[in-house]
N, C-alpha and C positions, 0 to 999 in steps of 0.2 A: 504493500500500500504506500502510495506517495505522503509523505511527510512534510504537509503544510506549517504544522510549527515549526520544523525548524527553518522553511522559505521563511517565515515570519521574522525570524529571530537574524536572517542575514542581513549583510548591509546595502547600500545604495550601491546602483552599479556605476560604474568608473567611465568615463569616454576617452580615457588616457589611450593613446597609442601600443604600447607594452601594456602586456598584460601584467593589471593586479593580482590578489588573491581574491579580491570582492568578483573580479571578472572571470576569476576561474570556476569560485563555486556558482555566479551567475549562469553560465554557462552549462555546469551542470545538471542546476536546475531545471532550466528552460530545456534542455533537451529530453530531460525526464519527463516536464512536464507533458510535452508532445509525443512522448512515447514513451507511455507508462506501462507496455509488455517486454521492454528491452533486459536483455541479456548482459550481464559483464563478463569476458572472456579475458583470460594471462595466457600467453603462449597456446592461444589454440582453443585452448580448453575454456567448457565456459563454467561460471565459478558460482554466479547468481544470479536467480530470477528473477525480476525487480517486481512481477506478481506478486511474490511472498517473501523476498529480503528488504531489511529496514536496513537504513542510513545513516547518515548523520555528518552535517561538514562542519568544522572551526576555524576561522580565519583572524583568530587571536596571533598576536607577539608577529603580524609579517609574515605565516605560516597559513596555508589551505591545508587542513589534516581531514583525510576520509576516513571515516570508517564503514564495512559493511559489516551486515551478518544474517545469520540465516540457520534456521537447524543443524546444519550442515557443521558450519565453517564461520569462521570471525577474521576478517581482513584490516587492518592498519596502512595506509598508503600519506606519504606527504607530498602532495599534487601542485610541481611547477608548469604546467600547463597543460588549457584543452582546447584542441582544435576539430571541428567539425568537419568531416571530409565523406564523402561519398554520392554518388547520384539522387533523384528524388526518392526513388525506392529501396535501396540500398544506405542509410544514412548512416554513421556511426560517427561516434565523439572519441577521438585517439587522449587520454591523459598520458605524460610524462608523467611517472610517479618515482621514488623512493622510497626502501624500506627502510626502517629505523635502525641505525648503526653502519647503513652503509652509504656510502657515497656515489657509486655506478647508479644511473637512471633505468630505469625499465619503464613499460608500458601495460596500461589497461586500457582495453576499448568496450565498449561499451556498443553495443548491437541494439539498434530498431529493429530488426528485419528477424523475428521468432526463428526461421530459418535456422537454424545453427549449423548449416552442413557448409562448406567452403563455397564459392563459387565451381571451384573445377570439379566438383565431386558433383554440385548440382547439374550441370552443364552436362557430364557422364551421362546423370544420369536418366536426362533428358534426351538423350541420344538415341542410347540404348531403347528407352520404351516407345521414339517414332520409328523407328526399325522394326518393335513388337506387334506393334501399333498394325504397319503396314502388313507384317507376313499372317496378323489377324483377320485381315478385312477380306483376302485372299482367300482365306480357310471355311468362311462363314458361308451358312446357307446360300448356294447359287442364287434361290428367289429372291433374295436382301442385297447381296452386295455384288457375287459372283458376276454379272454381266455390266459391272459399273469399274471404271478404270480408275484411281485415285491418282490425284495430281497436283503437284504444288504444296505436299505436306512441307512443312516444315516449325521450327518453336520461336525464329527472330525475333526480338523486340522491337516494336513498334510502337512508342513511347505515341508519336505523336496522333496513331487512332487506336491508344489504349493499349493495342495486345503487348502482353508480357509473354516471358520464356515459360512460365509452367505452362501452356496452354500450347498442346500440337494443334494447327491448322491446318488445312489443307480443302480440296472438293474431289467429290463424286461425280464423273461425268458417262454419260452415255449417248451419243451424239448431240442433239443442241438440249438436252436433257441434263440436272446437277443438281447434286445437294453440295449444301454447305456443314461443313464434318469439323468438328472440333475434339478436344478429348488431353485428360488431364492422367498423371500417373498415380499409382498409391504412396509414392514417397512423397505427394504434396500433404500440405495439411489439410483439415478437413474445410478448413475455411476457405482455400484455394478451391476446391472440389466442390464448396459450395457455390463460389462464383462464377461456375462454369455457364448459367442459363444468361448471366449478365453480359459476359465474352462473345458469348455463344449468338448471341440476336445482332451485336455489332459486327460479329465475321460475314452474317447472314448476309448483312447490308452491304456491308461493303462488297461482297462477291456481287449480289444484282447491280450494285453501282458500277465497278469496275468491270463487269462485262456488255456494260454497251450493249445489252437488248442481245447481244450472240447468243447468250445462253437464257434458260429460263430455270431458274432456280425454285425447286419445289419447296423445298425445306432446309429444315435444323437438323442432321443428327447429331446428335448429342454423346459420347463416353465418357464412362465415368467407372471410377477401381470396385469389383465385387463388393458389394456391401454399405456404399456409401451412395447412394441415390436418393435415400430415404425427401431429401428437402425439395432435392431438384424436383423429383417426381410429383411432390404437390404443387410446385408453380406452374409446371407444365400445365395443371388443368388449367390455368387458368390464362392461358393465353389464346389467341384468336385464331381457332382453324383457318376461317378465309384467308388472313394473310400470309399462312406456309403453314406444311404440313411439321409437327413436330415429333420426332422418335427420341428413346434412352435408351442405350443400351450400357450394359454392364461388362466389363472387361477383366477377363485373369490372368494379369501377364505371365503366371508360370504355363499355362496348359494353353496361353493365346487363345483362350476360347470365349465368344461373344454371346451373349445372350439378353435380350429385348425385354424390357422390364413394360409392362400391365398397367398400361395407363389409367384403367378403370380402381388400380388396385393407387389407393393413396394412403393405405397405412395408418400408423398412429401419430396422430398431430402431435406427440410429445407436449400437452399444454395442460393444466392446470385451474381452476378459477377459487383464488384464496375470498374467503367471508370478509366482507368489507368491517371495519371494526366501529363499534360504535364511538361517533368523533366527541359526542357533547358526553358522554360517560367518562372515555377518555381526559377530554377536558377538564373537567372538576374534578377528576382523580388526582390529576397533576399540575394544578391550580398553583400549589404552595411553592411546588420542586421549579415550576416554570418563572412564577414572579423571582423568587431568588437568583437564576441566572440571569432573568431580564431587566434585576436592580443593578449587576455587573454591566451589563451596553450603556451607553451615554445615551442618555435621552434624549437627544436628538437625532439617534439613528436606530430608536426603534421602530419606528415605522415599517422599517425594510427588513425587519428577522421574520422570517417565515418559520411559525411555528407549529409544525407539519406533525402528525402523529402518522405514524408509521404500522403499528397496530396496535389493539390493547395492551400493551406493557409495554411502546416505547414510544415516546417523542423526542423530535429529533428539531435541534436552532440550526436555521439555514443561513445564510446569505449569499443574494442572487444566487442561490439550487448550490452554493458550496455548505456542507455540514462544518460546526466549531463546537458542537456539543449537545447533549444530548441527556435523556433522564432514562432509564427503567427499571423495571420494576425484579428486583432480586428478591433471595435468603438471607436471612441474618444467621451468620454463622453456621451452626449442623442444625439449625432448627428449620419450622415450614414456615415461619414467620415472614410474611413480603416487605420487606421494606424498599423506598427509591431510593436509585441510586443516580448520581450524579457525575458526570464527567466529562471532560475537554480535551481537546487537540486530534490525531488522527496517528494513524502508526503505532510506531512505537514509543509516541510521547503522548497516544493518550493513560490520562491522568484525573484521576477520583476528585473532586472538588469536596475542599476541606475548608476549614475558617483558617487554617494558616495560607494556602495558594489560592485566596479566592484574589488575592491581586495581580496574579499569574494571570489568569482568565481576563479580568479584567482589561493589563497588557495587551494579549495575546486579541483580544476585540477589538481594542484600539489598531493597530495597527492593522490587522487584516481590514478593518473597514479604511483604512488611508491608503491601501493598496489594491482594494477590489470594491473599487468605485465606477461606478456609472457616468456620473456627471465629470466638469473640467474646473479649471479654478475660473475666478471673476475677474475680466480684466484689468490691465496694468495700473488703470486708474481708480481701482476699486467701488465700482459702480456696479451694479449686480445687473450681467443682461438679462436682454427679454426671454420668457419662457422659450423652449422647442429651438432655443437658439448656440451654437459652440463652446458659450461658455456659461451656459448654465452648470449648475453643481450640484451634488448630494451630499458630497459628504467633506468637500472645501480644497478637496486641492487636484491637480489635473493626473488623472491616471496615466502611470507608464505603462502601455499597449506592452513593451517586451515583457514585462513582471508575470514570471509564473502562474503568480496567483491572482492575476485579472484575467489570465487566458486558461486557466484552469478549468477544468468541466464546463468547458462551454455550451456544450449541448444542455447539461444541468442549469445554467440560468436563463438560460432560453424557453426551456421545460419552465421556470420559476417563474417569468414571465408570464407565460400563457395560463399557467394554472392561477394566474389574477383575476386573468380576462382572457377567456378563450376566444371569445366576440371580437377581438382586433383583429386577427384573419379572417372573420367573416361572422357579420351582425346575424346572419341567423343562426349559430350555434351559441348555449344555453351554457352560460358560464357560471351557474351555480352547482353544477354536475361538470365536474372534471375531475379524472380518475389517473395516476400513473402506475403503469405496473400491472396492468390488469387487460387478458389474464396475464400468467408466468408462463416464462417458455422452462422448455429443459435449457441446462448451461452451452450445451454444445451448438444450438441455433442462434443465440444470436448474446452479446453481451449486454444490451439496453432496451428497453422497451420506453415507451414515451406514451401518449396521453391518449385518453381514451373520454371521447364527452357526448352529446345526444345534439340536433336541433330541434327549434322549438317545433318543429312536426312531430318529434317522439322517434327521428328515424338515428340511429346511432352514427357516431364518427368518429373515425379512427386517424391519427393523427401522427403523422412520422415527422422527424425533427433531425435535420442535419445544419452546423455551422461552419462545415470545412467542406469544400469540394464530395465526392463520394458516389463512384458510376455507378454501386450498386443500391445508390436508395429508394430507386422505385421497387424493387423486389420486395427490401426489405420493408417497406411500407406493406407487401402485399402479403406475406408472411401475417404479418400482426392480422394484414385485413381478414385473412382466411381464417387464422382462428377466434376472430370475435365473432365473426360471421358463423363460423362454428358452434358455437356455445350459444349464441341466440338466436341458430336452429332447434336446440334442442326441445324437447316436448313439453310443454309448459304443467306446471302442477295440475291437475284438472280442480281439484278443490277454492283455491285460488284465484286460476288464469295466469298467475304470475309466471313469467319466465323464469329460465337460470341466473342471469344475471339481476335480478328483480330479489329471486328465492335468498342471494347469497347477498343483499344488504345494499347493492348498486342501486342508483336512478328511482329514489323514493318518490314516489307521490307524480313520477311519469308514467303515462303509459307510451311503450314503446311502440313504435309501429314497426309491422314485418317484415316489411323486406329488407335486403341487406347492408349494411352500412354504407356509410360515405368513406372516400378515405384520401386525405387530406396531407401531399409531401408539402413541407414548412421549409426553406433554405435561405438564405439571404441572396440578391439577383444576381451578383458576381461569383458565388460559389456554387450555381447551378451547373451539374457536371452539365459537359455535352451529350454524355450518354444516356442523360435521364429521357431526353424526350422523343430518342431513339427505340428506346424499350418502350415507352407508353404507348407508340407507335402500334406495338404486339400486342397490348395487351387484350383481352376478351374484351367485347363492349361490356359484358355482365358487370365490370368493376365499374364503380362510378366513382372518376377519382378527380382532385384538383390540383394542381399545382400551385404553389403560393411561392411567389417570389420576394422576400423583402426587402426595407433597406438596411445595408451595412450597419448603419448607428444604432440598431434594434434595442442595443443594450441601455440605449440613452433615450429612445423614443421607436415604440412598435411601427412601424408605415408599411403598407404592402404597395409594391411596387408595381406588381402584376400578377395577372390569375391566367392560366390555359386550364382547362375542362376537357374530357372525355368527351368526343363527339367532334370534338374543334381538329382540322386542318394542322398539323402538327409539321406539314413537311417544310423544310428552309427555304 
């Protein structure tokens, strides 16, 4: 888990030419923060998960000191310098370090890229399975593939219409007759193999683009490693027969043998739907634990703590969707006694709130609100400008954009946002019903789930939230849409009439309407990939989805910049 208090606890960063130690561990941070699944690798080897190892930097007496650790292992490093080196997909942070008593430099880098396997080992072994790849398509039932010639496989990158190296390309041709063939190995991860239907619709395209009307391009097929279809397979239904045909098949690179997975068959949605907890129960449960942290914020920046309860036995103090602390509900001691509990910071510096560190917290408030501010400072001449304007302010002084902890969980105060006023992307959804989290996926689909609210018709909407670029957000928007659309399929109580999502404490005092959700991708207008509106392109018409374009400054004022709808002219 990333480690807010000690970003908190660091100093201003430097615009000195030579690096300081404030810019070493700046540096650190900031690339942690942007990539919070990164690896640290010594000689090769990688040493820590930054999923589950804690931190900690010092930049006392002229010195940047690291420390990591981890069930594993506990590392001590003295870090003269970090430079960031590698392409956009490939990123890593090289440190200069030294160990304590000795004077020779060594190095730690620090990996974005989950990947741990080398470039030349990847590369192998990308090789290897388009060669499997091809002596498969060969082997497979004459009716499927036999009288079709493949051609132009290859894994290049092609940075500038997306395709990466995990993903074999290539088409099926038989005289002015072609599919468009994609297909990923089992040594990617499952997150690669998930991506494939996103890849997969842009190969599509560009093959009908790039052939000038010669060919006529029926479809997608699709491979993917024995056993791992399970997601693709339910997006698949939901894309649009007229505009290509779509197949998956399954591949075993030991026995090269292919086999057509059952599009009627869509398996276990792997989903979930947790009881909504009661919020005003909650509430006055935790009345006493909640004023007491919120006599620690300055009073002029309560306004903006989001005091979110998360279920019955926890709430959790936000700011703009970052957590600083939180209450619930324990044992005292071996007994069954419940008592709250209280505590602050994140990592490994969270910390039980006591009457001797309640000025820790205190601190630790102040400063996170002078660093993960919204608004700017008031001009030169101390004149306060007019509202909706550059230098309006929240919290009195001008945010630095590079700071960690103002670009931290972006998605999260975006999410914090909209769970205000879901109505600033569109007056007709009912922004006293806004749900996050709901339902839950399994872990292995997707890391975040985002907001779930109704319009005032009663018809539900599904809301996906992205603030950095991201080809694959229409899917992953479609993902959520399919299983809330799921669950409020289900058969409604007959006693009742209430639905499942009604049954289990959502959307009181609505009545929902039947048919299927709306479902609503949120981006700001410069971070809309190009590939978003290339797949919506595919999609079924059955989805009824929106695009929401906003403005950049979202974080200082909601504006929607633009809307495209389902139904609308999408081509360039």
């Amino acid at each position: 888990m990333l480690d807010f208090a000690a970003m908190v606890s660091s100093k201003k960063y430097s615009a000195e030419a030579a690096q300081t130690v404030e810019q070493i561990a700046r540096a650190l941070e900031n690339f942690l923060a942007e990539h919070p699944k990164s690896v640290v690798a010594e000689d090769g080897k990688v040493l820590f998960d930054m999923r589950s190892a804690k931190y900690q930097l010092a930049t006392e007496h002229g010195r940047c000191t690291l420390q990591l650790w981890s069930e594993e292992r506990n590392l001590v490093r003295r870090v003269s310098a970090a430079v960031e080196r590698g392409s956009a997909r490939d990123r890593m942070l090289r440190l200069t370090v030294q160990r304590f008593g000795q004077t020779r430099p060594s190095s730690l880098e620090v990996l974005a890229d989950q990947d741990r396997r080398t470039p030349s080992t990847r590369e192998a072994t990308r090789l290897r399975y388009l060669k499997a790849l091809e002596r498969g398509m060969l082997r497979t039932n004459v009716d499927d593939w036999g009288e079709w010639t493949s051609e132009g496989f290859r894994t290049a990158m092609d940075l500038e219409k997306s395709f990466g190296p995990a993903y074999a390309r290539g088409s099926l041709v038989h005289g002015q007759q072609a599919w468009a063939v994609i297909a990923v190995n089992a040594q990617e991860s499952q997150v690669t193999v998930d991506g494939i239907l996103t890849l997969g619709v842009l190969w599509l395209a560009h093959c009908r683009e790039s052939s000038g009307g010669r060919r006529l391009y029926r479809g997608l097929r699709l491979i993917v490693p024995r056993g791992m279809a399970t997601l693709t397979l339910s997006r698949l239904a939901w894309m649009n027969p007229d505009a290509a045909q779509w197949e998956l098949w399954e591949f075993d690179e030991k026995s090269e043998e292919m086999e057509r997975c059952d599009a009627a068959d869509q398996g276990n949605l792997t989903t979930r739907l947790l009881h909504a907890p009661d919020e005003a129960a909650a509430r006055e449960r935790f009345a006493e634990a909640a004023a007491r942290v919120m006599d620690l914020v300055p009073e002029a920046m309560r306004t903006v703590v989001e005091q979110r309860i998360r279920s019955g036995v926890e709430m959790a103090f936000l700011l703009h969707g970052l957590e600083f602390a939180r209450v619930r509900m324990g044992y005292a001691g071996q007994s069954f006694n419940r008592v709250q509990e209280i505590s602050f910071g994140a990592g490994a510096n969270e910390t039980p709130l006591t009457e001797e560190n309640a000025g820790d917290l205190r601190e630790l408030v102040a400063l996170l609100f002078a660093r993960r501010t919204a608004g700017v400072a008031r001009n030169g001449a101390g004149k306060a400008a007019g509202a909706g304007s550059e230098d309006e302010t929240d919290g009195g002084s001008r945010p630095d954009r590079r700071d960690p902890l103002y670009r931290m969980q972006s998605e999260r105060w975006l999410e914090s946002v909209l769970r205000r006023d879901v109505s600033l992307i569109d007056a007709h959804l009912d922004a006293t019903h806004v749900y996050t989290q709901v339902p839950a996926f399994a872990a292995a689909d997707r890391g975040m789930l985002d907001l779930l609210s109704v319009d005032k018709s009663g018809r539900l909407a599904v809301i996906e939230l992205k603030v950095e670029e991201d080809l694959h957000l229409a899917l992953q928007g479609l993902d959520y849409w399919v299983r809330v659309r799921w669950h409020h399929q289900q058969n409604p109580d007959q006693n009742s009439g209430l639905g499942e999502f009604q049954r289990n404490g959502y959307f009181g005092g609505v009545r929902l309407a039947e048919g299927a959700p709306r479902l609503y991708l949120v981006a700001p207008a410069l971070r809309v990939h190009p590939a978003t509106e290339v797949v919506l392109r595919y999609f079924s018409p059955r989805v009824d989805w929106t695009l929401v374009a906003i403005d950049e400054r979202w974080r200082r004022e909601m504006k929607v910049i633009w809307r495209k709808r389902s139904g609308q002219n999408l081509q360039s």
